[in-house]
Every structure is written in structure tokens, then in C-alpha cells.
N, C-alpha and C positions, 0 to 999 in steps of 0.2 A: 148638912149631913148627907142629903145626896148626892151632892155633887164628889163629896170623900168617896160614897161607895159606886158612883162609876169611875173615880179614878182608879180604886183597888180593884172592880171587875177590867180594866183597862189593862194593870198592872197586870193580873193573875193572866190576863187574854198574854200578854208577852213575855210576861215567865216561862209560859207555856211552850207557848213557838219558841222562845229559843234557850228550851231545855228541861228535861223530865224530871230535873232533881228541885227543880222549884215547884210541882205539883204538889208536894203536899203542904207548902207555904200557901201552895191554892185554895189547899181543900179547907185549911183552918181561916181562908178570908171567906170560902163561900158559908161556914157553919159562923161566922159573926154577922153575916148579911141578915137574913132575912129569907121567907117563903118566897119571894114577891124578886127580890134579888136571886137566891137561888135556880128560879125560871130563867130569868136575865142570862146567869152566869152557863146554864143550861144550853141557853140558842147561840152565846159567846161559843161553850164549847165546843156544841156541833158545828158551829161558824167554824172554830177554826181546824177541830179534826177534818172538814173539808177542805180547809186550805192547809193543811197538814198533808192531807192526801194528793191536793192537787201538786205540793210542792216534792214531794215525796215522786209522784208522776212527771213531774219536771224534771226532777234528779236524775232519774229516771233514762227519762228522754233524752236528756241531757249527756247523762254518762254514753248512751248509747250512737247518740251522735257523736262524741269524742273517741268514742270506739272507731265509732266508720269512718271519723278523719284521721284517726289514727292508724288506721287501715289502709287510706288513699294516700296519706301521708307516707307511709312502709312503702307504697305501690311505688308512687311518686318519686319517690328515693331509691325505688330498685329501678324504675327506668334510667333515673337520673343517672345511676351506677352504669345502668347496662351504654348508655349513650355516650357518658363520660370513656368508656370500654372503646366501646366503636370510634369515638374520637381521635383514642390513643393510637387504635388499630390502622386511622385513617393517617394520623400523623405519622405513625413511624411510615407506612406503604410510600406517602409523601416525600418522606426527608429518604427514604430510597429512591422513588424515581429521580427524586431532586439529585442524587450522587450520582444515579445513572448518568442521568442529564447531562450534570458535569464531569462526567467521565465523556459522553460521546460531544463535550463542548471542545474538552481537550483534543481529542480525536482531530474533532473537527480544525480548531487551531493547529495542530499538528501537519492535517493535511495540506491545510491552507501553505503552512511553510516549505512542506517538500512541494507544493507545486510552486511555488515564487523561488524556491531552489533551483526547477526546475525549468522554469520558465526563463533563468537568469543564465542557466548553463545550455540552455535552445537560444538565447538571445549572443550568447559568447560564440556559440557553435555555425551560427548563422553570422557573426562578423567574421568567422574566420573563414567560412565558408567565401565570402565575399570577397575575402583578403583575398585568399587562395586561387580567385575567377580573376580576380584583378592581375595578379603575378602571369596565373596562364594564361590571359589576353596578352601580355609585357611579351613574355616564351613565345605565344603563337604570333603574335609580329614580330619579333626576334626570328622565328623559323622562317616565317614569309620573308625576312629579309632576306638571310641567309640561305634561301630556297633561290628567291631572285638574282643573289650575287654566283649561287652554284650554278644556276641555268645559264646567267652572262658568262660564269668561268666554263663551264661546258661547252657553252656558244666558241666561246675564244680559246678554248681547246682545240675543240674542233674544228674552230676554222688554222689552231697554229699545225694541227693533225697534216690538216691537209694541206697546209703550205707546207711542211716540214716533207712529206710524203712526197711532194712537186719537185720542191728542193730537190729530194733525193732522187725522185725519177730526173729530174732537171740534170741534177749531177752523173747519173749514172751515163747517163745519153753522152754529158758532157766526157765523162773518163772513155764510154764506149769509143767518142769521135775520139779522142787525144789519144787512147792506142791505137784505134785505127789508123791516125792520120803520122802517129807515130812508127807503126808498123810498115807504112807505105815509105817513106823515109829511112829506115832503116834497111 
């Protein structure tokens, strides 16, 4: 029989904790017990309204910490937001300089080709240039020749100048004597 009424104080102890509406199931085990039980059932209760109380203090604690994580949590999430922000922020300013970029790449490829243009129309201008030294070196001994052949025809001008000039004084002398000597004769 005792061993029945500490299972029923055991019972009535966990009716209790988990649930008010089994108290008064409580209260008709502790008025079947006994004096002797009733004390029992007595240090059971204040047992467990302190562990009532402590767990009620846990709840408690408990809820309050899930307040403040749920608080760090909110915190956590708005930084998350704010960073996720600034990411976005960062990405677009990114995929713009990245267009810049490729805008002053093109440029650059661009220039690259008006000077290879460039360079190709300096390299054409410089054969012709060359061509052109070449033909007037041809010209300038061409003239040298023809400078040399003019001074030998000027040489042989002037020297037919002055045999033609001889001639003629030659000849004059000669008509001069032939009238004179004809004069004398007649």
C-alpha cells in the first residue's frame, strides 16, 4: 500500500507540473492518503511550486533571451540588408567603370589603328619619298651630263665662234687683197 501512495504522490507531483486542471484529481488523491501522506504531498508541492517557479523563471529567461536574439537577429538582417545595399551599390559603380573601361579600351584599340594607319601612310610617304630622291639623283646626273655636254658644245662653239670670226676676218683680208689687187689691174 505504500508503495501505491507514492506512486499516486508521484502521479499527483506530474499532474501538476504539466497541468492545473488535474489539481483537483490532486486534491481527492491527497484526502485518500493519509496525515502522514498529506505532509508528503505538502513538501511534493512546495517541491514543485519551486520548480514551477524556477521553470516559470526559465520561461522567463528564456523568452527574454529569444527576445534579444530576436533583436540581434532583426539587427543582423538589417545590416545584412544594409551590406547587401552597399554591394549592389558597389556592383553597379563596378559594371560602370567596367563600361568606362571598355569604352576607353575601344578608344584605345581605336587609336592603336589610326596610328598603324598612320604609320603605314609615313612608311608609303617615306618609299615615295625615296622613290622621288632616286629619280632626282637619275635628273641631277642627267643635268650633270647635259651641263657637261653644254660646256663641251659651248667650248666648240666658241672655239667654231672664233674660227668662223678668223674665217671671216681671214676672208675679209682675202676680198680686201682681191679688190685691191683687182683694182690695181684694172
Amino acid at each position: 500500500m505504500r508503495k501505491m501512495k507514492r506512486f499516486t504522490v508521484v502521479m499527483l507531483v506530474a499532474l501538476m507540473v504539466f497541468g492545473t486542471g488535474t489539481l483537483v484529481l490532486g486534491a481527492s488523491v491527497i484526502l485518500w492518503g493519509g496525515e502522514s501522506d498529506k505532509a508528503r504531498v505538502s513538501e511534493v508541492l512546495t517541491w514543485a511550486d519551486q520548480k514551477i517557479g524556477q521553470l516559470t523563471q526559465t520561461k522567463q529567461d528564456n523568452t527574454q533571451k529569444i527576445n534579444e536574439l530576436t533583436n540581434d537577429i532583426q539587427n543582423v538582417k538589417n545590416q545584412l540588408t544594409d551590406k547587401d545595399n552597399q554591394i549592389a551599390a558597389k556592383q553597379q559603380e563596378l559594371n560602370t567603370k567596367m563600361t568606362e573601361l571598355q569604352n576607353k579600351q575601344n578608344e584605345v584599340n581605336q587609336k592603336n589603328n589610326d596610328v598603324s594607319a598612320l604609320n603605314n601612310q609615313i612608311s608609303q610617304l617615306n618609299n615615295t619619298i625615296n622613290q622621288l630622291k632616286s629619280e632626282r639623283d637619275q635628273y641631277k646626273a642627267q643635268v650633270d651630263t647635259l651641263n657637261t655636254q653644254a660646256t663641251q658644245l659651248n667650248s666648240a662653239k666658241n672655239e667654231s665662234d672664233e674660227k668662223l670670226n678668223k674665217a671671216r676676218q681671214d676672208m675679209k683680208e682675202l676680198r680686201d687683197q682681191a679688190d685691191r689687187l683687182y683694182s690695181k689691174y684694172q
